[in-house]
Every structure is written in structure tokens, then in C-alpha cells.
C-alpha positions in Angstrom: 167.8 96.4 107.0 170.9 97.0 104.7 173.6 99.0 106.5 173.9 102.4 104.8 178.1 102.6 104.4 178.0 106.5 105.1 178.3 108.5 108.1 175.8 110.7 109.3 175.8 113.6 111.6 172.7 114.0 114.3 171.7 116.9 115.6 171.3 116.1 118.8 170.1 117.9 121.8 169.3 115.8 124.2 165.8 116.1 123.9 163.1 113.4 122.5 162.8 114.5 118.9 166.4 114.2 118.4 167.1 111.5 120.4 164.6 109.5 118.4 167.0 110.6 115.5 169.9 109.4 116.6 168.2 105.9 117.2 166.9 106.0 113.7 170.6 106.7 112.3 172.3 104.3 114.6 169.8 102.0 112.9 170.8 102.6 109.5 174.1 103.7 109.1 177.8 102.2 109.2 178.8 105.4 111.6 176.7 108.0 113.8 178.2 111.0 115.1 176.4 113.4 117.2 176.5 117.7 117.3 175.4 119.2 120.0 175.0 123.3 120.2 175.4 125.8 123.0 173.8 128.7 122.0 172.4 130.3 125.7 169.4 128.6 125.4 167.7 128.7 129.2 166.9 125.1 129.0 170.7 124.7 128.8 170.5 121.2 131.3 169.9 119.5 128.2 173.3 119.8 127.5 173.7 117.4 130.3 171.3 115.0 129.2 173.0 114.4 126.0 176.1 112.6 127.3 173.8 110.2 129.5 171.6 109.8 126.7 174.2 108.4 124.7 175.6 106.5 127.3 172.6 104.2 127.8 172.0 104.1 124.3 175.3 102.5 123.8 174.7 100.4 127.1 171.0 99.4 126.7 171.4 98.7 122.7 174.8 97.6 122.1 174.4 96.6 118.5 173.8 100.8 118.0 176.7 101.3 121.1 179.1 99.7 117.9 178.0 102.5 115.4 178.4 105.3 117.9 181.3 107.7 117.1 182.3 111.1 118.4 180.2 113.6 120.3 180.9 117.6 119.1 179.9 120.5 121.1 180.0 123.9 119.4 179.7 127.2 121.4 176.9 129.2 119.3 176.8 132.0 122.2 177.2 134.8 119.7 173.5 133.1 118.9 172.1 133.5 122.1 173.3 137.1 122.4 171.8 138.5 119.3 168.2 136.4 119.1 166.2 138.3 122.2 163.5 135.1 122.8 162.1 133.5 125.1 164.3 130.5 125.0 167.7 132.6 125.9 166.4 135.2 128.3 164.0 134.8 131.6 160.3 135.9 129.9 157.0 134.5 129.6 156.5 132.4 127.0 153.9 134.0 124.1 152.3 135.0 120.9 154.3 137.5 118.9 152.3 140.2 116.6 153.3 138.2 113.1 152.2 135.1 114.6 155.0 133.0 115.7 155.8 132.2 119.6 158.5 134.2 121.0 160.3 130.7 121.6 161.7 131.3 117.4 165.6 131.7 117.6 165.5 133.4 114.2 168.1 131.3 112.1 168.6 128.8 114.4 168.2 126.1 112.4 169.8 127.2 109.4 173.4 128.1 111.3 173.0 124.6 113.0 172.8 122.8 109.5 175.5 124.8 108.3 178.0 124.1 111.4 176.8 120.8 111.1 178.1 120.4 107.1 181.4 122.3 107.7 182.0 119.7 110.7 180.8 116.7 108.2 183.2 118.1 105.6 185.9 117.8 107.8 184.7 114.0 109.0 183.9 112.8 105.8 180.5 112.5 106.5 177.6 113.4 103.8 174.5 112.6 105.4 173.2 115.7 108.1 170.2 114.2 110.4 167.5 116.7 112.3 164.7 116.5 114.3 162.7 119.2 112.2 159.2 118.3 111.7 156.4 120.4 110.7 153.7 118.9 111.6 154.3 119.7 115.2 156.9 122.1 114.8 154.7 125.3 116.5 154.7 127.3 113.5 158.8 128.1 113.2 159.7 128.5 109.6 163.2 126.8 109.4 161.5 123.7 110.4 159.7 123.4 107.0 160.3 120.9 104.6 160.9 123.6 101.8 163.2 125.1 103.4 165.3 122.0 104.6 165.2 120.7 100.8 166.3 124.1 99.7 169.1 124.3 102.4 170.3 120.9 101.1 170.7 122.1 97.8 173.1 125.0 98.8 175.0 123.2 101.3 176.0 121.0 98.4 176.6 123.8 96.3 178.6 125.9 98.4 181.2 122.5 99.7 180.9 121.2 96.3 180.2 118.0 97.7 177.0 115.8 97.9 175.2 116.6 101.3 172.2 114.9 102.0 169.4 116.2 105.2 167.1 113.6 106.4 164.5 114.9 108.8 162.7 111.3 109.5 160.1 113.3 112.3 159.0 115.8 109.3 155.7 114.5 108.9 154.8 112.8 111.9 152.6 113.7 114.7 154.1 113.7 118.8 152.6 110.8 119.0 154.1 109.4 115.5 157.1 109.8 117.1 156.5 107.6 120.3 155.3 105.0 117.5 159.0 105.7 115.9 161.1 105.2 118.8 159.2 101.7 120.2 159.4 100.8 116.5 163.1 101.4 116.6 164.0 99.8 120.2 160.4 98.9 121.6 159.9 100.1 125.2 162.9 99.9 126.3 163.8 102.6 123.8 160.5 104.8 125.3 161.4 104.5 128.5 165.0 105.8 128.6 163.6 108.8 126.4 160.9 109.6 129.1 163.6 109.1 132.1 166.9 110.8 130.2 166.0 113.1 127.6 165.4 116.2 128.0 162.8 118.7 126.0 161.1 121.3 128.9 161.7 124.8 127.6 162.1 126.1 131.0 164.7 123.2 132.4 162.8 122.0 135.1 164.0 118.1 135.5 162.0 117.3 139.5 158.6 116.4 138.2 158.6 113.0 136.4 155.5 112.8 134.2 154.6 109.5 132.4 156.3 111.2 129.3 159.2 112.6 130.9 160.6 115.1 132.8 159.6 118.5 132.8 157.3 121.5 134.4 153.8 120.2 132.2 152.9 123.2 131.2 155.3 124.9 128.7 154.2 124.5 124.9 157.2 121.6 124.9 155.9 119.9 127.6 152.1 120.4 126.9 152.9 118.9 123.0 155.1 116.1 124.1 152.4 114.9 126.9 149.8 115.4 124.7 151.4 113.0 121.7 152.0 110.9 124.8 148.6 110.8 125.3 147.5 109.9 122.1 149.8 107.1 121.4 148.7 105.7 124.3 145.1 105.2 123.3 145.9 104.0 120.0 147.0 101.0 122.2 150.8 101.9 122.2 151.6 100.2 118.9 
């Protein structure tokens, strides 16, 4: 594959969607930086994950370890005091009244993406990379390809400046995604994102599932086990 000359920005958590990103950048392009986001979230031991993520992704792959750049951490706390959800304050996880799960952080996605352009401004990067998908995507709005495609349009607008958003897990299945990642680094890849990522809306690490860590039984953990699952019975391939 041709390397793409740009740099790219990842959004990157530390959990399995977006780690699978940054693999899929650090496979294409000349220079991968990653953007990390404190926002309050109670799974906030993801923000540890992230730097051992990208350590043994630089160690295990060093051929991607060359691409590597920077790692940014923003404080979005103002976030996390204004968006009352289950994924910034200690309550069950459930079914609002319009439909959605109470783990929405209303405009989540859309401040990340514009952090994420004003940093890529600055870095003289053009390409924005996110873990958005909705096909699995539980429903929240800003993960929808329309509104991704429309954000892309006034990002560019408003810096004046060509800003591209690729969201590579858009259309794919959980189990699309394991298919992604052993196409990308093959097993080795799979099994540092089931030991060192992090996805478990709850931030439990002490059970080690097949898939990963996590409690098992949080809509995070139930979808990634269950993609797990199914790639695994296609034959892992």
C-alpha cells in the first residue's frame, strides 16, 4: 500500500474501536498523531490504557512505531459537568423515553471533532480519524454517517482549509472489526487489543474475558463479546 503523505489525527481512547483506528492510520499514512479526551467519563481508566496501548503498538509493530507522533490530551470536563448520563455519573445504565440509552453524551462527538480540527490546524494535519460506526453504534446520532459527512463539510468551511473525516468502522459489524484489526496486524494485533485496550463502560479491568477486559455485562461489553463471538465462528478470518 502507497503511503498517504498527510498526517492524520485519531481519536483515540484507548478502547478497541479506536485502537483499531489508529492501526488502520499507522497503516496508511506518512504521520499518526493521537487525541485523547477527558471529559469525566466514569470509565476514565481508559485514559490509562491509551499510553500502554501505544507503547506496544510501537514495540510489537515497529514499522507503525516509525509513523507514531505525538499523543494530546484535552480536559473536556466542562463536558462532563453539563451532560447528566450515565457514562459521567454513578447510575444504572438504561432506556431513555425518546429512545436512546442514557449512555448519549449529547454532543460528544461533535466537540471532539471540532477540538480535534483546531489541534490539526495548528499541526498541519488535514485528515481527522474516528471510531464512529453506525452499524453498532447503540442508536447515538453523532455517530451517523450523515452527520459525520455534514460535519466535514463545515469544519472545512469554518478553517478554510481542506479537512477530511474517515470513520473506517462506519459500516462494519463488532465482529467486522475483529476481521479489521487481524487484517491489519493478524493476531498479534487481536491480542494486544483484548489484553490492553480498554472499552467497559463501568471501568472494571479484573475479569479477563476472551475479548478483553471488562465486567461482561454492560451494553459495551455485551456488544464487543458478542462480535467476539461471531468472528469466531466465521473461523477467525
Amino acid at each position: 500500500m502507497a503511503v498517504d503523505p498527510r498526517t492524520a489525527i485519531v481519536l483515540f481512547s484507548g478502547g478497541q474501536d479506536s485502537t483499531v483506528c489508529l492501526a488502520w492510520a499507522l497503516a496508511r499514512f506518512a504521520r499518526v498523531e493521537t487525541l485523547g479526551f477527558d471529559y469525566g467519563q466514569r470509565h476514565r481508566i481508559e485514559l490509562d490504557c491509551r499510553l500502554t496501548v501505544r507503547q506496544e503498538l510501537a514495540r510489537q509493530f515497529p514499522q507503525w512505531g516509525e509513523r507514531l507522533g505525538e499523543d494530546h490530551l484535552l480536559d473536556l470536563s466542562l463536558l462532563g459537568q453539563i451532560s447528566d448520563c450515565a457514562l459521567t455519573a454513578e447510575r444504572a445504565i438504561e432506556l431513555q423515553a425518546n429512545g436512546l440509552p442514557n449512555t448519549f453524551v449529547p454532543g460528544r462527538n461533535l466537540l471532539f471533532l471540532g477540538f480535534a480540527a483546531t489541534l490539526a490546524y495548528r499541526r498541519s494535519a488535514s485528515v481527522l480519524v474516528g471510531g464512529m460506526c453506525e452499524t453498532d453504534y447503540s442508536g447515538y446520532p453523532d455517530c451517523r454517517d450523515n452527520t459525520l459527512k455534514a460535519l466535514q463539510v463545515a469544519l472545512s468551511l469554518g478553517l478554510d482549509t481542506p479537512m477530511t473525516l474517515e470513520t473506517p468502522l462506519m459500516f462494519l459489524t463488532k465482529a467486522d472489526t475483529w476481521a479489521l484489526s487481524h487484517s491489519l496486524g493478524g493476531e498479534a494485533l487481536n491480542a494486544l487489543i483484548a489484553e490492553h485496550t480498554h472499552t467497559c463502560y463501568l471501568g472494571e479491568r479484573g475479569q479477563r474475558h476472551a475479548w478483553g477486559h471488562g465486567c461482561g455485562h454492560c451494553p459495551a461489553c455485551a456488544l464487543r463479546a458478542r462480535g467476539h463471538a461471531e468472528w469466531l465462528a466465521r473461523g477467525a478470518a
